[in-house]
C-alpha positions as CSV (number, residue, x, y, z in Angstrom):
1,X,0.0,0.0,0.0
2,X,3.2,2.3,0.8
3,X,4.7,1.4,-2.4
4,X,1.7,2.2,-4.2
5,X,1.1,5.5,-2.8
6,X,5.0,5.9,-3.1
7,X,4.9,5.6,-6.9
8,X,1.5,7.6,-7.2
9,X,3.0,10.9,-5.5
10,X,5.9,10.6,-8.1
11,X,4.0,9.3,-11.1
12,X,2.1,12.9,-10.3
13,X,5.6,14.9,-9.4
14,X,6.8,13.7,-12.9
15,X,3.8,15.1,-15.4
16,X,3.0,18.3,-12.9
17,X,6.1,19.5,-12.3
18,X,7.9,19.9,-15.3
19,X,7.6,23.8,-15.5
20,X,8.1,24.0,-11.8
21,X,11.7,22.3,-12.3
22,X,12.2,24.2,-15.4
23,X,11.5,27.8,-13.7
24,X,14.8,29.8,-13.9
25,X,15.8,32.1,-11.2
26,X,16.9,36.0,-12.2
27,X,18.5,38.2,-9.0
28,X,17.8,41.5,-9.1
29,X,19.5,44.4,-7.0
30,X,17.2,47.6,-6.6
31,X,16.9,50.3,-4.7
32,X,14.9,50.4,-1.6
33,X,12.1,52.6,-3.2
34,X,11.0,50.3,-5.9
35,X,10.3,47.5,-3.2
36,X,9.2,49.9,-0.4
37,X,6.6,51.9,-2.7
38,X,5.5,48.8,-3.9
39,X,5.7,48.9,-7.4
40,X,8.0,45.7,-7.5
41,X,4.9,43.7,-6.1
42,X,3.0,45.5,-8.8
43,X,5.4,44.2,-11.9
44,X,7.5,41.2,-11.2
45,X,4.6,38.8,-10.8
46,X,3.4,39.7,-14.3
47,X,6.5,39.4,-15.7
48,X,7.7,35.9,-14.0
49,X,4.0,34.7,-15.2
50,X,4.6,35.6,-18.6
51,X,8.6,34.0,-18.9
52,X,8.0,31.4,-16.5
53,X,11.3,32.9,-14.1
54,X,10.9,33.5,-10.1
55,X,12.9,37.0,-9.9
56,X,15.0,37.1,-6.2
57,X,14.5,40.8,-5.1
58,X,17.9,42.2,-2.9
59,X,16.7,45.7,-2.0
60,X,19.3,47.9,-1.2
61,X,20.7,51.2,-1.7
62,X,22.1,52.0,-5.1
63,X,25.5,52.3,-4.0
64,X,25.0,48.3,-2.4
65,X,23.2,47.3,-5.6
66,X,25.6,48.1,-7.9
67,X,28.3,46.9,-5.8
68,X,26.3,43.2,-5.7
69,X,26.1,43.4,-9.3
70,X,29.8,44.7,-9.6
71,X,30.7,41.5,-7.8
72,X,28.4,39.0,-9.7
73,X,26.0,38.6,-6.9
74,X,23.0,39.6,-8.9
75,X,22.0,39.2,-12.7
76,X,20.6,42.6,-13.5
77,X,20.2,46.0,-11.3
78,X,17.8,48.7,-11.2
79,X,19.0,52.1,-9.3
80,X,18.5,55.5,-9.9
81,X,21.9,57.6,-9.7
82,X,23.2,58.0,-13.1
83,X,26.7,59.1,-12.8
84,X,27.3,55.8,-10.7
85,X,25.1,54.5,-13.5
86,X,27.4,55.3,-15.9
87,X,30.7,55.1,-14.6
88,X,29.5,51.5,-13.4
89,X,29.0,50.7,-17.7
90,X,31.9,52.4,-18.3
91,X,34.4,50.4,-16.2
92,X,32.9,47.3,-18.1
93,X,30.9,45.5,-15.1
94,X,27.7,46.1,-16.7
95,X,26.0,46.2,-20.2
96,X,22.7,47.2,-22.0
97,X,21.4,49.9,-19.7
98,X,18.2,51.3,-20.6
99,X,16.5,53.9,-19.3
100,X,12.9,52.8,-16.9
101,X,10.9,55.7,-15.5
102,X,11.2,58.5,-12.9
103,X,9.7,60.6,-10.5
104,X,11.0,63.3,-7.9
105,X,12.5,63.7,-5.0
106,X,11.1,65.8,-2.5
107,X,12.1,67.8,1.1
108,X,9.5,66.2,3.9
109,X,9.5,67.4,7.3
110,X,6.9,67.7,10.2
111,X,3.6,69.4,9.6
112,X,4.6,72.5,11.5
113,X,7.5,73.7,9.5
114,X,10.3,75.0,12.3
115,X,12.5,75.7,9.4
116,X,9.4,77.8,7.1
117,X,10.2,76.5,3.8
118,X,7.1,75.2,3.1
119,X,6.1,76.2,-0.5
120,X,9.4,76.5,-1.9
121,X,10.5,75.5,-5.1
122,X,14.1,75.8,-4.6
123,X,15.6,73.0,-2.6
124,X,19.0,74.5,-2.6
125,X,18.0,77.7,-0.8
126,X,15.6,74.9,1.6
127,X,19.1,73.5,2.3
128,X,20.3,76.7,3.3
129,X,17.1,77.5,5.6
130,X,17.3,74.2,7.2
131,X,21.1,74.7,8.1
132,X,20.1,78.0,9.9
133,X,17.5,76.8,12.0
134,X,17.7,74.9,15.1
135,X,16.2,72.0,13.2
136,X,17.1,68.4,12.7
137,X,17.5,67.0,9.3
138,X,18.1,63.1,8.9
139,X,20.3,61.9,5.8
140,X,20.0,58.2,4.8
141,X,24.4,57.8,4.8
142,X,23.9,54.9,3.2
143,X,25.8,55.8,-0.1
144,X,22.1,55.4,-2.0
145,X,21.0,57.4,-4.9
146,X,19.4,59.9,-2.5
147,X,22.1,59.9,0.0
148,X,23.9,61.0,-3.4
149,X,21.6,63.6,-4.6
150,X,21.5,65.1,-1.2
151,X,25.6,65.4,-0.7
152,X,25.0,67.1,-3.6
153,X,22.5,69.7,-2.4
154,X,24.2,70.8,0.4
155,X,27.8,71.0,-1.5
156,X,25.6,73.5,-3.6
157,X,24.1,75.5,-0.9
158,X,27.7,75.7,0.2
159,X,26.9,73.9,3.9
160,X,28.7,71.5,5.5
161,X,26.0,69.8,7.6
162,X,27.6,68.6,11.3
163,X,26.8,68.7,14.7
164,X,24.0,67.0,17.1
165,X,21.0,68.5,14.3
166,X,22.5,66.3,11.3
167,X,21.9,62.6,11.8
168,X,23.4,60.2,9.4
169,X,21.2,57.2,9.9
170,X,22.6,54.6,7.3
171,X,19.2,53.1,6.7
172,X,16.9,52.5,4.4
173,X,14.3,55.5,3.0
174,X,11.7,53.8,5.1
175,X,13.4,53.8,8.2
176,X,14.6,56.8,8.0
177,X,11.1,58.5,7.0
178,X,10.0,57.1,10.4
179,X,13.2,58.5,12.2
180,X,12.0,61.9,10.7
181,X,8.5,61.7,12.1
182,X,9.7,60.6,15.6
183,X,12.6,62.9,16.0
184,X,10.4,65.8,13.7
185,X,13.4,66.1,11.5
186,X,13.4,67.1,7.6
187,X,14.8,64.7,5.1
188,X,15.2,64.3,1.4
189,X,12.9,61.3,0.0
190,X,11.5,60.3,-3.0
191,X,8.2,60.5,-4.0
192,X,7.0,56.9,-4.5
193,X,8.1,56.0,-0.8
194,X,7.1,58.7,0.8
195,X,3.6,57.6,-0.9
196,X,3.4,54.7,0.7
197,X,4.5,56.3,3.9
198,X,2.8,59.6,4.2
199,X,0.0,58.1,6.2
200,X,1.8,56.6,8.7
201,X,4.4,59.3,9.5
202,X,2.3,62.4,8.8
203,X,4.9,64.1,7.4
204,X,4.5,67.1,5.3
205,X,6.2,67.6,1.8
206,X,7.7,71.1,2.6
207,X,9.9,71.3,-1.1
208,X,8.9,69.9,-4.7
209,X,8.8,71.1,-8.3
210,X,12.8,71.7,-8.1
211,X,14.0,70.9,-11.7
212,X,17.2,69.6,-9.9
213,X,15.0,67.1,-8.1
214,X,14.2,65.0,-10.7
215,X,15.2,61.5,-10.6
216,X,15.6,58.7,-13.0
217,X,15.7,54.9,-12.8
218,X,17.9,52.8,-15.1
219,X,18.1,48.7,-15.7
220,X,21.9,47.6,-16.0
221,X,22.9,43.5,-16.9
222,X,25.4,42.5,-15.4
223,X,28.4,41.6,-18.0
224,X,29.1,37.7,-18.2
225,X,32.4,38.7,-19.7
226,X,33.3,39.6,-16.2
227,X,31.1,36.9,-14.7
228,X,30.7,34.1,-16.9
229,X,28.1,32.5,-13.7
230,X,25.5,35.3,-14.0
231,X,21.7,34.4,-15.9
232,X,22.4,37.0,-18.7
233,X,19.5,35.7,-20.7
234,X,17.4,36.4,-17.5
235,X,19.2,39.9,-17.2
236,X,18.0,40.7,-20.7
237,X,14.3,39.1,-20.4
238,X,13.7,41.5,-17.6
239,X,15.1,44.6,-19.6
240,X,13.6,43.7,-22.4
241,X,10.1,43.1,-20.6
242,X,10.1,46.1,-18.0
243,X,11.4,48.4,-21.3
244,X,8.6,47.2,-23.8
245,X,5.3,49.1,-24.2
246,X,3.6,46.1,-21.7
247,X,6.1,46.9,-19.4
248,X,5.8,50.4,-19.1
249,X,2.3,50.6,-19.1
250,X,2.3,48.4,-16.1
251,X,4.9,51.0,-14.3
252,X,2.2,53.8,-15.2
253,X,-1.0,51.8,-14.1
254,X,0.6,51.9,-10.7
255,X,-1.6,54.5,-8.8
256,X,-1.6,53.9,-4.8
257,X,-4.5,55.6,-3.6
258,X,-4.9,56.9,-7.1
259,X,-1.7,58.7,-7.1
260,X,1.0,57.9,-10.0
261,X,4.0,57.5,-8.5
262,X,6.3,56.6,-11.2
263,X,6.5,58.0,-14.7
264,X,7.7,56.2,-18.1
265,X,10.6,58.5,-19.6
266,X,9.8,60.0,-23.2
267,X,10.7,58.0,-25.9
């Protein structure tokens, strides 16, 4: 009777598992806001539906996800800071980038403004205002995309942020959107995860519209020539897909709350 039901379970394992068995695995790196917005959840079943692959998610911040990829621990990588885009391509570790989508970054801080740069339009002169005040401002230090962006605002404004009111967190954008509402600090974010935090934080967006806050997403394979291991066909499925007119439609048919977070780039 064992036997029997022995060879039943693997007469069935044999003819209902063949596209189980057969499912190839592709490792993304990303950055945190892709996975902490949601958007992720949004397009990678769609995709691994329609190419029969199961895509492993490592979210990170962009300086960590290029840095998996650099060392062939991931397939393909989707960030958002171009210079360490590009100078990533250019030293040969990755290949057939292609631009995704974007959105915004924005200045968020508590509802009652200590610093009074609600309204403005100009994040460098916010950057200024905020190092003037007695107010706290919480930077992800995480060498991320934003992190990036925001070393690069106050370098502008010509501030060296310091002391007990600047607090380099090296988290997450999540976790450090919630160290903002706790400690009522100001912090750079972008949009898409401060959308799926705004609720829970009540924190206020305080800068936007900034043409110097704009922020686009790129797809990078990594390059078998410098890691013969990685699933380049997998790379270039996803790239292809998440590029394509399906794909992009997908990215803009995300609406949390009926909000578009994420933008296709003109073509």
């Amino acid at each position: 009777m064992q036997r029997r039901s022995l060879l039943a379970v693997l007469s069935c394992a044999a003819f209902a598992s063949p596209w189980a068995l057969a499912q190839e695995v592709i490792k993304l790196s990303t950055t945190t806001s892709t996975e902490n917005s949601g958007l992720l959840k949004h397009l990678l079943p769609v995709f691994e539906a329609k190419t029969n692959t199961r895509v492993h998610v490592i979210s990170v911040g962009t300086g960590k996800a290029l840095e998996l990829a650099k060392n062939g621990d991931v397939d393909v990588t989707l960030v958002h800071a171009r210079a360490m885009e590009d100078k990533f391509v250019e030293e040969g570790w990755g290949v057939d980038r292609r631009d995704v989508m974007y959105n915004d970054f924005i200045v968020v801080g508590p509802q009652s403004d200590p610093a009074r740069i609600k309204g403005s339009k100009d994040v460098i002169d916010a950057f200024q205002r905020i190092a003037g005040a007695n107010v706290k401002f919480i930077s992800r230090g995480d060498n991320s995309g934003t992190d990036a962006m925001e070393k690069g605002y106050w370098q502008r404004a010509a501030v060296k942020p310091q002391g007990a009111n600047y607090v380099s967190a090296g988290l997450g954008m999540g976790e450090v959107l919630n160290m903002a509402a706790e400690m009522r600090a100001y912090t750079l974010t972008d949009r898409a995860t401060y959308g799926a935090y705004k609720a829970k934080t009540g924190l206020a967006i305080v800068v936007e519209g900034d043409k110097r806050m704009y922020n686009p997403y790129g797809i990078i394979a990594v390059n078998p020539a410098k890691h013969a291991g990685v699933n380049y066909k997998g790379a270039k499925q996803l790239i292809e897909w998440i590029t394509s007119p399906e794909g992009q439609a997908r990215i803009a048919s995300f609406k949390p709350a009926g909000e578009q977070l994420f933008f296709a780039p003109l073509r």
